[in-house]
N, C-alpha and C positions, 0 to 999 in steps of 0.2 A: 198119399201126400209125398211121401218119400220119390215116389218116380217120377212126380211130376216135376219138384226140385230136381232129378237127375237128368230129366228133359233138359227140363232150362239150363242148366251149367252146362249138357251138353250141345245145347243149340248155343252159346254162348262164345264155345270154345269153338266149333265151326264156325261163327261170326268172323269170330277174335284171326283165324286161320287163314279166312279169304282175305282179310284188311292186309296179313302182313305179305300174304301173297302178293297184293294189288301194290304194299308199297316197295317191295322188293324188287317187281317189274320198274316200275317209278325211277329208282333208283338204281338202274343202267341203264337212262337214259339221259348224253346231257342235252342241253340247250345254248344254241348261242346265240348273242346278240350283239349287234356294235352299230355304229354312227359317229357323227359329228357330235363333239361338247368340250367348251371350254378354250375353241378356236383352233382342237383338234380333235382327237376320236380316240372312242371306245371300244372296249371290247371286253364279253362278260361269258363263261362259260359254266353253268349249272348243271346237279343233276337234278333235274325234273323237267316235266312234260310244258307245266305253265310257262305260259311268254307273261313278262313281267313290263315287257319296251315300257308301258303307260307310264307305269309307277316310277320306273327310272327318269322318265321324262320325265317328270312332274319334281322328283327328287331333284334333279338338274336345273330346273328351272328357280326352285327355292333357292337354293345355293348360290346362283347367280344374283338371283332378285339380293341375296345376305353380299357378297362379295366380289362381284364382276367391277371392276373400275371401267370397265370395257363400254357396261351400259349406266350411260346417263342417272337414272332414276333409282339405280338400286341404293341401298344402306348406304354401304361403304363412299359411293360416289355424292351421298348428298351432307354425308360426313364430313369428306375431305373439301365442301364447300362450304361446312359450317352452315349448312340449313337446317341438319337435326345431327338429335344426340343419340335418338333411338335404336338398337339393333334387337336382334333375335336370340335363341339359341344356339342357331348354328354361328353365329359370329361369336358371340360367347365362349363357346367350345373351342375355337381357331384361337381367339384373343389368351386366353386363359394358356392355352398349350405353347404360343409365340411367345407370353412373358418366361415361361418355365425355362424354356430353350435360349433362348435373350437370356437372361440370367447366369444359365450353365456355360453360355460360348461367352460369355463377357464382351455381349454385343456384336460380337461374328454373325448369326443372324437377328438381323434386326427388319422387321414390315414398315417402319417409317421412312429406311433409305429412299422410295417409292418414287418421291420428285426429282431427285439426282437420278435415279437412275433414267426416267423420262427426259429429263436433262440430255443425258446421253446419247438419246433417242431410242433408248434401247425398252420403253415403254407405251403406252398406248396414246399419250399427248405430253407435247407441254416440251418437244426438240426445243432446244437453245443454240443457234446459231454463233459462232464464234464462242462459243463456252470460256470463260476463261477462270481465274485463280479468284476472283471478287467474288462473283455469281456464285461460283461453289461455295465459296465460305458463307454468304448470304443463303443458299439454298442447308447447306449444315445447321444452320443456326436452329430449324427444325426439327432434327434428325435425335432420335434418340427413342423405343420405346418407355421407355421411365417416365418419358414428360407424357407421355400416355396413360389414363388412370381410368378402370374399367369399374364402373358404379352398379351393385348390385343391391337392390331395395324391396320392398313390397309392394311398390310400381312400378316395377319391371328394371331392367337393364338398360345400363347408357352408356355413353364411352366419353370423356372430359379429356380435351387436348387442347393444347395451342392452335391457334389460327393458322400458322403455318405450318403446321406439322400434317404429312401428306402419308395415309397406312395403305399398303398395298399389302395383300395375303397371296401372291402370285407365286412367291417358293413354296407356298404351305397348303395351295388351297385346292391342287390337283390330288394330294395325298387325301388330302380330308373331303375331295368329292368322292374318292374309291373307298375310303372307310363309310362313307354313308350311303353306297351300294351294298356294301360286302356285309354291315351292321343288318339293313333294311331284309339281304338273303337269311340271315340269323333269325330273325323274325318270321320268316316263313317256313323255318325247321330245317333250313338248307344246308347241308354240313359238309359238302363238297362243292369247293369253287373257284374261279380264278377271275377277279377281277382288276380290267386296266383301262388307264388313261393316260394317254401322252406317254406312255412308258414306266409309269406308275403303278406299282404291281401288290396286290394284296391278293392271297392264297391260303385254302383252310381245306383239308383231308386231302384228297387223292383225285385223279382224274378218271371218275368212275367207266368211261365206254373202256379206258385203254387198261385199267386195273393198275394205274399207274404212278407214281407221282406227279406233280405238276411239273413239268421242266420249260424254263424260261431264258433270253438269250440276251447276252451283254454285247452291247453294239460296241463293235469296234471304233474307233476316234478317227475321223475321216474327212477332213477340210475341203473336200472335193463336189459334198454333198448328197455321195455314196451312202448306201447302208450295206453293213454284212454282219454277219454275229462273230464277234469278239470269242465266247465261250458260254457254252450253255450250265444251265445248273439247276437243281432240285430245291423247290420251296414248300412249306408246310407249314402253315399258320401261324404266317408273317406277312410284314410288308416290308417291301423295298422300294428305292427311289433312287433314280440315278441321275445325278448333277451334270453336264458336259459342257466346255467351251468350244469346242470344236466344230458346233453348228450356228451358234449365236455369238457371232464377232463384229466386229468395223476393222476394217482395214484406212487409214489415215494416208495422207498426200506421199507421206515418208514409205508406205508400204509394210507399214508397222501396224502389228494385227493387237486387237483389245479386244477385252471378254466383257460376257452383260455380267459380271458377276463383280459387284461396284465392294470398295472397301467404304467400312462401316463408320470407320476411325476418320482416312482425307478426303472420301467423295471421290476417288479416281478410281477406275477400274486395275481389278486387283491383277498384278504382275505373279504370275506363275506360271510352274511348268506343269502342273496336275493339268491332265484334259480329260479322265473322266473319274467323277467317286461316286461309286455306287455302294447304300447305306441298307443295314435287314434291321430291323427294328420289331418294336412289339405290335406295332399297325402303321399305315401308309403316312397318316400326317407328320408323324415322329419320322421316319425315315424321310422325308421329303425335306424338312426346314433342315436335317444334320446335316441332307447333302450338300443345299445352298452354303451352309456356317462352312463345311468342312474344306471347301473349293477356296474361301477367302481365307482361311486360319493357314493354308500348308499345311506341307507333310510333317515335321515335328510338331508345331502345335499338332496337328489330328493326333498323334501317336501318343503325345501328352495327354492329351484328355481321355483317348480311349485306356490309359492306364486303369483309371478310376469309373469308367462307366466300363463294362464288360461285356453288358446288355448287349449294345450295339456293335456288331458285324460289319467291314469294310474292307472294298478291295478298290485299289486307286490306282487307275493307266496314267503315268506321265513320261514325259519325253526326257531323257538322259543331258549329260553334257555332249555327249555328240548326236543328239535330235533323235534318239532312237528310243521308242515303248518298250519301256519297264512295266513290274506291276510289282504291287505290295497289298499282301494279307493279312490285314490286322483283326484278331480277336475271333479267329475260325471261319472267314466268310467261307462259305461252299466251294470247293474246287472242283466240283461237277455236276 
């Protein structure tokens, strides 16, 4: 009896030997994937063998159906037309994290600026020709998360707003599509990964082919339309998000250049000299709405509030009083 128990443990432990072999192999191999999403692309780098594309798709697709103002019939878009109140989890999750952050910037980021900024044109509908000082103040009159009130019950979830109060999740909802990649790879025991979107970057272990860290590149600030990397740097489970004016402007009859980066407070686009702030946080959504806040608040606000939150990592390109790139490190961002 005795031997036969010795079999079995040792047939057991031979099992137990090939699995970690097989996943050992597993795991120096990564996998990439990228495409179009969100009206730009992706790009996802794993260790393992599995192609995921479906689930990603499908993940993309939910989040849209939750958040796109882009398409007609999702949540968000039949919201902001008062035909329903209903939303999901995933908008739950965005709404809930937008009040937290609204609350902490005292309204620097806020998701209802949404029609002002369309106003602008600098959104997917609703340009105003002639724009002028009325119109704004009329389009303000909606603007505020607070008058925003998110209803959670034992019949699900709803969101209760004014009629004209217009929520766009467009600073927050590129962060929060890579945390629901990078969450969904967690779930498949993936523990080395790099996932991004639009520049949106969430990062967890090492970059298994190269035995490496993940090293990632801070685009230089380039009105020309150019890309080049600014300076590279090492990430390690976190997300980061990087805010920039430099690609999304209007230039006016005067040759006076404005950013999509609208103040919260008059409805005009905010006047600064930061052109880009890039934010490391404890995952991408967080990092993604600071950077929007942090682009409207300026560099002393930002400096002020990183006093007391420490958490959050930031390195800010702005142009001098003689038109020339500075940079400022607040709270240990990565110098390489």
């Amino acid at each position: 009896m005795k031997r036969i128990i010795t079999l079995l443990v040792l047939a057991l432990a031979i099992i137990g030997c090939k699995q970690d072999s097989k996943t050992s192999e597993i795991s120096e191999i990564n996998t990439k994937l990228s495409g179009p999403v969100f009206g730009t692309s992706f790009s996802v780098i794993y260790n393992s063998e599995t192609n995921f594309m479906t689930q990603f798709d499908s993940l993309f697709a939910v989040v849209n159906k939750s958040m796109s103002t882009y398409i007609p019939d999702s949540d968000i878009s039949k919201i902001n037309r008062n035909e329903s109140d209903e939303i999901d989890e995933h908008f739950k999750k965005v709404m809930f994290r937008s009040q937290d952050i609204y609350a902490r910037t005292r309204g620097a980021f806020d998701p209802t600026i949404g029609a002002v900024v369309n106003a602008w044109s600098f959104g997917p509908e609703g340009e105003i020709v002639g724009l002028d000082s009325l119109k704004i103040k009329e389009l303000m009159s909606g603007v505020g998360l607070n008058k925003v009130t998110l209803v959670v019950d034992s019949e699900g979830s709803k969101i209760e707003k004014p009629d004209n109060t217009y929520i766009d999740f467009n600073a927050i909802a590129k962060g929060y599509g890579v945390d629901v990649i990078a969450d969904y790879l967690e779930t498949q025991n993936i523990e080395n990964y790099l996932v991004e979107i639009g520049g949106e970057i969430r990062a967890k272990g090492i970059n298994i082919e190269k035995k490496a860290p993940w090293r990632v590149g801070l685009d230089e600030p380039r009105f020309d339309g150019g890309q080049s990397v600014y300076k590279a740097i090492t990430l390690a489970d976190v997300g980061m998000a990087t805010s920039g004016t430099y690609r999304k402007f209007k230039v006016d009859e005067l040759g006076k250049r404005y950013t999509h980066i609208i103040n919260t407070e008059t409805g005009y686009p905010s006047k600064s000299n930061i052109l880009s702030v890039s934010v490391i946080a404890e995952d991408c959504m967080t990092a993604d709405a600071y950077a929007t806040a942090f682009q409207a608040m300026g560099i002393e606000s930002v400096k002020e509030f990183l006093n007391s939150n420490p958490e959050l990592k930031v390195f800010i390109i702005f142009a001098n009083d003689n038109n020339e790139l500075e940079t400022l490190n607040l709270n240990n961002f990565p110098e390489s």
